[in-house]
N, C-alpha and C positions, 0 to 999 in steps of 0.2 A: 138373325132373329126371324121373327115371324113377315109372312109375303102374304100379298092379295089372293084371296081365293082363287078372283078366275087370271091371276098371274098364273097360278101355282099350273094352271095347263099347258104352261109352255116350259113349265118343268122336266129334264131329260135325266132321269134319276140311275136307271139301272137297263136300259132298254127292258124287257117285258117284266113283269111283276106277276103276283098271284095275288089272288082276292083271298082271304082268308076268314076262317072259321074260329072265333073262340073260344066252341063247346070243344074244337078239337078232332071233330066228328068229318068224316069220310073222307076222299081224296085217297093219294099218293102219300108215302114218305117223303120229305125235303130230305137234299143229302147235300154237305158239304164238300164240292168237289177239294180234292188232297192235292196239292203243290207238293213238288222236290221237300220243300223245305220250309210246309205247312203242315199241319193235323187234320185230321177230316172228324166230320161230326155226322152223326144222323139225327133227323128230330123224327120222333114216335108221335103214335097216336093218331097220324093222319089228318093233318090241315087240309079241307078241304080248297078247291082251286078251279079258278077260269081266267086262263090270258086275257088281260088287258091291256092298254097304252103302257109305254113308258111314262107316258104323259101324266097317270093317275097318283104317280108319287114316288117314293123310296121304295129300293125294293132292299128284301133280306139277302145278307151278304151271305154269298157260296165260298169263299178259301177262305183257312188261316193261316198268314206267314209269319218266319220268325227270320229277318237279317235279309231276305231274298236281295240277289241284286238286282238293281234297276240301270234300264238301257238310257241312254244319250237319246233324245231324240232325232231325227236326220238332221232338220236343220239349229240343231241347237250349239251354241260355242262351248266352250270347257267350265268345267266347275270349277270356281275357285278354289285352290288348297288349303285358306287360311278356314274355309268353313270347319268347324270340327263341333261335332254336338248332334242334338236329337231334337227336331218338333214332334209333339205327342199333341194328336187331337181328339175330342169328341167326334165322332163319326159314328151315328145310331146302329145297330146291327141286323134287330128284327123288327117291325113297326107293328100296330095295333090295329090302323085301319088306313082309309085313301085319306084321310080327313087333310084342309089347308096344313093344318097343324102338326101332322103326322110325321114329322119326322124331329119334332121336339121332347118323342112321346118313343121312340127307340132302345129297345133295350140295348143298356151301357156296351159300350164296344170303343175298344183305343184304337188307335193308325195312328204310326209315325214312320219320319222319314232318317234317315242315320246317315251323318258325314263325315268324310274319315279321310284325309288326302286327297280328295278328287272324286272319288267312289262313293254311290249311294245306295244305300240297302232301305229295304221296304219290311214292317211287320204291322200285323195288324190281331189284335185277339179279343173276343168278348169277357167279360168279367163273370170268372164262376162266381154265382150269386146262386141264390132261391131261386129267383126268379127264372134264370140260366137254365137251372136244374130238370124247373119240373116245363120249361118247354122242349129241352131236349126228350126227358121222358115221354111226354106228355104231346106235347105237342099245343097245347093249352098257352095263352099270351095273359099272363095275370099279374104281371108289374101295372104298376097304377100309371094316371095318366095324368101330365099336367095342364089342359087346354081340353079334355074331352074327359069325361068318367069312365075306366074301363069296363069293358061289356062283362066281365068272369073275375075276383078275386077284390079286394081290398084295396080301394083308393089310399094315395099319399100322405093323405091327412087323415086315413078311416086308419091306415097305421099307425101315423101319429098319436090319436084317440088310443089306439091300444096299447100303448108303453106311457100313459099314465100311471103313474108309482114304481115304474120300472124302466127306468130312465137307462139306455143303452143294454139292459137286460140279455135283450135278443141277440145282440152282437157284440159280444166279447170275444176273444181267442183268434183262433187261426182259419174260421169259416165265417163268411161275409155275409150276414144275412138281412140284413137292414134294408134299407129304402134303395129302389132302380138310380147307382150313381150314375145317373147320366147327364150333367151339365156340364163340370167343368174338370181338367188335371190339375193338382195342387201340389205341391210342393212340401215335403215335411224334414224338417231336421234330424239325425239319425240319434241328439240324442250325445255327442261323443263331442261337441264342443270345436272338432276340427273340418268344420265345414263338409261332415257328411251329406250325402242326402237321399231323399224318400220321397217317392211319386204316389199318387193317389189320387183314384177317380172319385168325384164326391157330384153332392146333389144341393137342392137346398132346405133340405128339410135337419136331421135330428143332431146334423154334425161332425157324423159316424161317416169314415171314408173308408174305401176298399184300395188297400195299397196292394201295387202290380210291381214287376221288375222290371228297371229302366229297359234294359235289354232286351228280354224274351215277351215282356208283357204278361208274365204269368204271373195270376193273383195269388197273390202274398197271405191275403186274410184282411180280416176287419180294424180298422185303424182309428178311435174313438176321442176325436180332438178338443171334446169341452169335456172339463170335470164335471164329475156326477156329483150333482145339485137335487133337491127337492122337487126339483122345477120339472116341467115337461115343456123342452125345446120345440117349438110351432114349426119357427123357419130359420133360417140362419142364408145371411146376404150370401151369394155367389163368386160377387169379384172383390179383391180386397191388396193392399200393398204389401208386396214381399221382400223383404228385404234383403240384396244380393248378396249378403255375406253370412249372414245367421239361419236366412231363411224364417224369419220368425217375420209376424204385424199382427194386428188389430183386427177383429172380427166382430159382429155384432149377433145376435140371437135376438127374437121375440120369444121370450118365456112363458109358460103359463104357471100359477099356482095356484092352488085350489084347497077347501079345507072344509068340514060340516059349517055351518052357521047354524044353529036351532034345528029346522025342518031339511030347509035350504043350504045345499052348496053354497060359496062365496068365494068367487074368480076375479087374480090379478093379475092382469096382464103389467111387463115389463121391456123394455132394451135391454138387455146387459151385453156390454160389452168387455170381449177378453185379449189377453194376447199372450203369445208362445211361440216357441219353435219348434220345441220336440213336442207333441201332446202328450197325456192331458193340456189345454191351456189353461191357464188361470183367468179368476174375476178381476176386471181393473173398473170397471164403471156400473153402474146401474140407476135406469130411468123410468120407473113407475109412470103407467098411461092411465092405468084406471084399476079400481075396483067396484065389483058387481055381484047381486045376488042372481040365483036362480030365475030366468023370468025377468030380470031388468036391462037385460042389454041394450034394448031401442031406448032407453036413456041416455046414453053415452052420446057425450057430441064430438064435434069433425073431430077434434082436435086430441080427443080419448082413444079413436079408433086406431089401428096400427097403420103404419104404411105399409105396400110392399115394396121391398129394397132389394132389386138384384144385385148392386153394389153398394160400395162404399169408397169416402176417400181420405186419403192422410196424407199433412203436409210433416214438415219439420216441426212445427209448435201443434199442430192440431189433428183431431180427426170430426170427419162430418160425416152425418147422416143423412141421405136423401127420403124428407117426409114428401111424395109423390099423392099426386091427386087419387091415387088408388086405394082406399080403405076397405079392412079387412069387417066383415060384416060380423060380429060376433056372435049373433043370435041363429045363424047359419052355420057358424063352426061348431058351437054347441050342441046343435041340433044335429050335425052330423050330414048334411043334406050337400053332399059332395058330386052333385046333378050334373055340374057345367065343371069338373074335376077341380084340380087346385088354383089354378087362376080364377074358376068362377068365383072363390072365396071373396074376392076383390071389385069392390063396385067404385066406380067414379061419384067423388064428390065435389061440389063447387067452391073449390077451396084451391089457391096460389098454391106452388109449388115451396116448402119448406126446407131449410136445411137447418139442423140441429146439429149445434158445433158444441166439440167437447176441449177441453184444454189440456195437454199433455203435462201435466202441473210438476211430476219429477219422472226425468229422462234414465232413472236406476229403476225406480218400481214401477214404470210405465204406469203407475193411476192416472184415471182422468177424474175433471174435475167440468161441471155442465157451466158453459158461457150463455149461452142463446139458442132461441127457435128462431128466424130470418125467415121471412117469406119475400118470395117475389112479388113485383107488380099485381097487382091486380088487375086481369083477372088471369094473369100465367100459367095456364094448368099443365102440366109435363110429369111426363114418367120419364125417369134419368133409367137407361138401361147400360150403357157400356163408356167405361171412362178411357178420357186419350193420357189426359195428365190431368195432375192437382201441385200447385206452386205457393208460397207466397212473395207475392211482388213488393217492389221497393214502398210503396206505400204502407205496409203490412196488410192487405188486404187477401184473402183467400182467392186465386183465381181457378177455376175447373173448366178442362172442356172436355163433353162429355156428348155422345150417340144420344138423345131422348126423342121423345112424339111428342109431337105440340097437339095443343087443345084437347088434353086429353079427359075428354068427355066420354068414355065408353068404356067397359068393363074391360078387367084385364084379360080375361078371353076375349074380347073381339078386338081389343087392341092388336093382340097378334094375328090377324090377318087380317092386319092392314087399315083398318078404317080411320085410324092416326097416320101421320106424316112424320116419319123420324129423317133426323140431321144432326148434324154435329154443332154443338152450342158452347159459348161461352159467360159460365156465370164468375160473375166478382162480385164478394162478397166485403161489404165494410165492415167490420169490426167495430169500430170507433161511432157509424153514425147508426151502425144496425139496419143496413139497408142490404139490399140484394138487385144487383145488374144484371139484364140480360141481350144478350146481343145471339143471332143466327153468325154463325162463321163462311156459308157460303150462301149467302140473300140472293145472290145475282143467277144461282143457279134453278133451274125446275126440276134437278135429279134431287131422289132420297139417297141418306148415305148410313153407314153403319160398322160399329165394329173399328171403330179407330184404334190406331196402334201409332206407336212412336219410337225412336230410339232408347231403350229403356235406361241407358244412360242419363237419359234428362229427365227421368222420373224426379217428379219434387224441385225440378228447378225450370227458368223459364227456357222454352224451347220456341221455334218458328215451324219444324215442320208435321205433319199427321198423313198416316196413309188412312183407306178408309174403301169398304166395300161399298159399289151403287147396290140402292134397294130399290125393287123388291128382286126378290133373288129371282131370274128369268136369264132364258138364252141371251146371250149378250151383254150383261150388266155386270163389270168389271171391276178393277181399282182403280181408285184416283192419288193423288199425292193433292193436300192440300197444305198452302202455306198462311199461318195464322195472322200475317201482317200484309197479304195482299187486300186489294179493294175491294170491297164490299160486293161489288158489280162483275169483278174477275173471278170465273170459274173454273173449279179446278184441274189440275193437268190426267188424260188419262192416261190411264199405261198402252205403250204400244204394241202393238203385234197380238191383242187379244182378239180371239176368235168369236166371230158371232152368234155360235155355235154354241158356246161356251159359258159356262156358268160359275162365277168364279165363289172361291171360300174366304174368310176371316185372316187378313195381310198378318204377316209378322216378321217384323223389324229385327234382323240381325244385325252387329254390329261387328265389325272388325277387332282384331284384338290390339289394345293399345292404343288403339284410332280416340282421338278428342272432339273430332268432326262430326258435325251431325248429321248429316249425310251420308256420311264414309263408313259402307255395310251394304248387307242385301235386304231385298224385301222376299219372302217367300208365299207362295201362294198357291194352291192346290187348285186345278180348273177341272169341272165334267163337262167333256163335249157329249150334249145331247144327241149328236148323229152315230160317233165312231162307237157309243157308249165305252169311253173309256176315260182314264183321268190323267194328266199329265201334274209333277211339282215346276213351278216357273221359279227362277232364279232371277230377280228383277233388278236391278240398279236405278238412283235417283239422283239427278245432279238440280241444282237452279231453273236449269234449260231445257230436260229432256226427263222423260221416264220409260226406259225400256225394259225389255225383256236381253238377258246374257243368257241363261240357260235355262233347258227344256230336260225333265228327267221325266221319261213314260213311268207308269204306277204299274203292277203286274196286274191288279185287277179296279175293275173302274171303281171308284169310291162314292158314298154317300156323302151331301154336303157335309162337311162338320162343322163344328162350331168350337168355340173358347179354344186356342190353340196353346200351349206354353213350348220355349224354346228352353233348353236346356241344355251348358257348355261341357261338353265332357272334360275337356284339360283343367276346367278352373272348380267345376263342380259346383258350380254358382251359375243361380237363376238368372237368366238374363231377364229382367223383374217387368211385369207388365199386370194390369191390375184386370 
């Protein structure tokens, strides 16, 4: 997630970059330099351009690969053979500007890494979209931005506004033309009942994903996961529980609906929540927050506004919603005033951090059924952004540990860079007394941490260990392994053999097959050495005692940080499930 602005200068993203033009206007042609056994692209139009640092940010990827193989590093030991499967990441492609935030703001672009016996192959390819289209034409950057407003073409939400009454309209069939998916890879059921499966880049806005092929990475078309409702989808949560056999969970959406009143419109904001495994998904829940006329929004109090929810979480009896001190202004969305882009939407209010728990009331028609809104302490204010696990413990109590920013008193654009302190947290929730726990899981340390991951085996049940990136992303700020029942005062173990140089990505917990053990897997991790600019895959192991690095696989071309990783078993064809 988001880093401190004057972190961001000790950022080694691509060695040099080019400053860019979004009228499109003068400069040179960009060309994608063409691999063996990549494509080549040219972007038209002429971006104009002046070398700057590598320091100034991300820069836009030159190759497309499809399988390339990837070398051994010198001193790296052998690849396990039991690995077999594929990480697919977010890794942005083209950027918008130098901004902190710019590389949040990347046109959708996959990387993955592929293991097959010992051998590792590398692809990487941008999503034909719209947006895709007319920068290769063009040369023009006009995907919207989530953290800055784009200079040229239609905000996230100026989109949004436009598929009012025409709810997925623009993206049906076999051309992707919907909102820049570029947050996270999802997972979609084919559909056939025998554990097929379907990958797809998605975002957080209409719900509408752009499915690619596990393989080649070439985009498939547009893949449209909520039924067409009345409604006009706002946003729809990012991370959410997948289920390793059906590939199906729970999602939530903020809805709008709207209708004449007299003179005046009259706007109702909603939750609904759905679930599926092939899409369409269907409705199982819905939570009315307000309704409003034309002109009355700054009526609405805390508790009417929406939250922003990058996730969500599900146990065996329950699903919860994180209400975050972030509320969405609605006299601003209305209004259309998309200044400070789609985060600006979200201002801090001084209100405890909430969760709104729903009941899994029948485990055939998955409905839910609303128990409680629980808030924290006062005055707890937190944005929950990335979950490790969701359990419930012998007492029945809901327990989460989850990446969020304390005190979070700052809009959700300036929260991502950095002016909150994110870490890894444990909430327990009572049921019984309707109260809510909070406790920091590592107190004793002064590093920020993020992006926790787990053996996703232990998803929904109780676990001891989490791996977890140091924040803010900078030369040298790596993984750590943390264990959920050490002292308060004991800080986490780091990984060894990371480079100083190095800037590491989003851990992800593979597990052995067969293995019961919770520990017993890899952890994989992508690092950019800011000096060599290049990117190596690290192949990690974690015992009690120790956390090392076992292998080193060079990238063919140095990679942009990425983000939201999902691993995917090719023998079993099931998600190795991480929220």
């Amino acid at each position: 997630m988001p880093m401190d602005g004057m972190a961001w200068h000790g950022m080694a993203w691509h060695g040099m970059r080019e400053d860019r033009r979004a009228d499109g206007g003068g400069g040179d042609t960009d060309v994608l330099r063409a691999a063996e056994t990549s494509s080549s692209l040219e972007v038209c139009g002429g971006v104009g351009r002046a070398r700057v640092s590598w320091r100034a940010g991300p820069r836009d990827v030159e190759e497309e690969h499809t399988k390339t193989p990837c070398k051994k590093a010198p001193d790296s030991g052998p690849v396990p053979a039991w690995i077999s499967g594929s990480v697919y990441r977010q890794s942005g492609g083209a950027f918008l500007d130098d901004a902190p935030t710019a590389f949040l703001d990347g046109l959708a672009h996959i990387s993955a890494y592929h293991f097959d016996n010992g051998a590792v192959t590398y692809s990487n390819k941008f999503m034909r979209t719209a947006m895709y289209d007319t920068f290769v034409k063009t040369g023009r950057r006009t995907w919207g931005g989530t953290a800055t407003a784009p200079s040229t073409g239609p905000s996230m939400i100026e989109q949004t506004w436009q598929k009012i009454k025409a709810l997925f309209g623009s993206s049906s069939g076999p051309v992707y033309s919907s909102f820049n998916p570029n947050v996270n890879t999802v997972l979609l059921s084919d559909g056939t009942g025998a554990g097929g499966l379907r990958l797809a880049a998605s975002t957080e806005n209409d719900g509408t994903a752009c499915e690619f092929d596990p393989v080649t990475l070439d985009t498939l078309g547009a893949a449209p996961r909520l039924a067409k409702t009345k409604d006009t989808v706002i946003t729809t949560a990012a991370h959410y529980f997948v289920d390793p056999e059906t590939h199906g969970g729970f999602h939530v959406s903020l809805d709008l609906d709207w209708h004449m009143s007299g003179v005046k419109p009259k706007f109702t904001f909603s939750y609904v929540l759905w679930h599926g495994a092939s899409p369409p998904y269907r409705e199982v829940g819905r939570h009315e927050l307000t309704t409003f006329r034309w002109g009355e929004a700054d009526r609405c109090s805390v508790k009417e506004r929406a939250a922003y929810m990058h996730s969500m979480a599900q146990t065996e009896n329950y699903v919860v919603l994180f209400l975050s001190s972030k509320r969405v202004c609605y006299e601003q969305l209305l209004k259309r005033d998309f200044s400070r882009g789609f985060f600006g939407l979200f201002q801090s209010v001084e209100t405890p951090l909430e969760f709104m728990v729903f009941r899994i009331k029948d485990k055939r028609s998955l409905a839910l059924e609303y128990v409680d809104t629980i808030a924290c302490p006062a005055p707890d204010c937190y944005m929950v952004w990335h979950l490790a696990n969701c359990f419930e413990d012998d007492e029945g109590c809901i327990v989460i540990d989850a990446a969020a920013s304390k005190n979070a008193k700052h809009d959700a654009s300036d929260a991502l860079v950095m002016k909150e302190p994110h870490t890894v947290m444990n909430f327990r929730i009572n049921l019984v007394a309707r109260t809510a726990h909070v406790r920091e899981l590592c107190s004793g340390s002064p590093q920020q941490y993020e992006f926790p991951n787990i053996n996703p085996r232990f998803h929904m049940k109780p676990n001891r260990h989490i791996f977890a990136l140091e924040f803010p992303l900078v030369p040298g700020a790596g993984i750590v392994h943390i264990k959920r029942d050490a002292p308060p005062h004991e800080a986490p173990r780091r990984l060894e053999g990371f480079k100083s140089t190095e800037i590491a990505g989003e851990p992800v917990f593979v597990p052995r097959p067969g293995s019961t053990d919770e520990l017993d897997g890899v952890v994989l991790v992508e690092v950019l050495d800011v000096e060599k600019n290049s990117s190596r895959l690290l192949i990690c192991v974690a015992t009690e005692e120790n956390f090392r690095v076992e292998a080193s696989i060079e990238a063919p071309i140095p990679g942009n940080i990425g983000l939201h990783s999902t691993w995917v078993d090719h023998a079993s064809t099931q998600l190795a499930a991480k929220f």
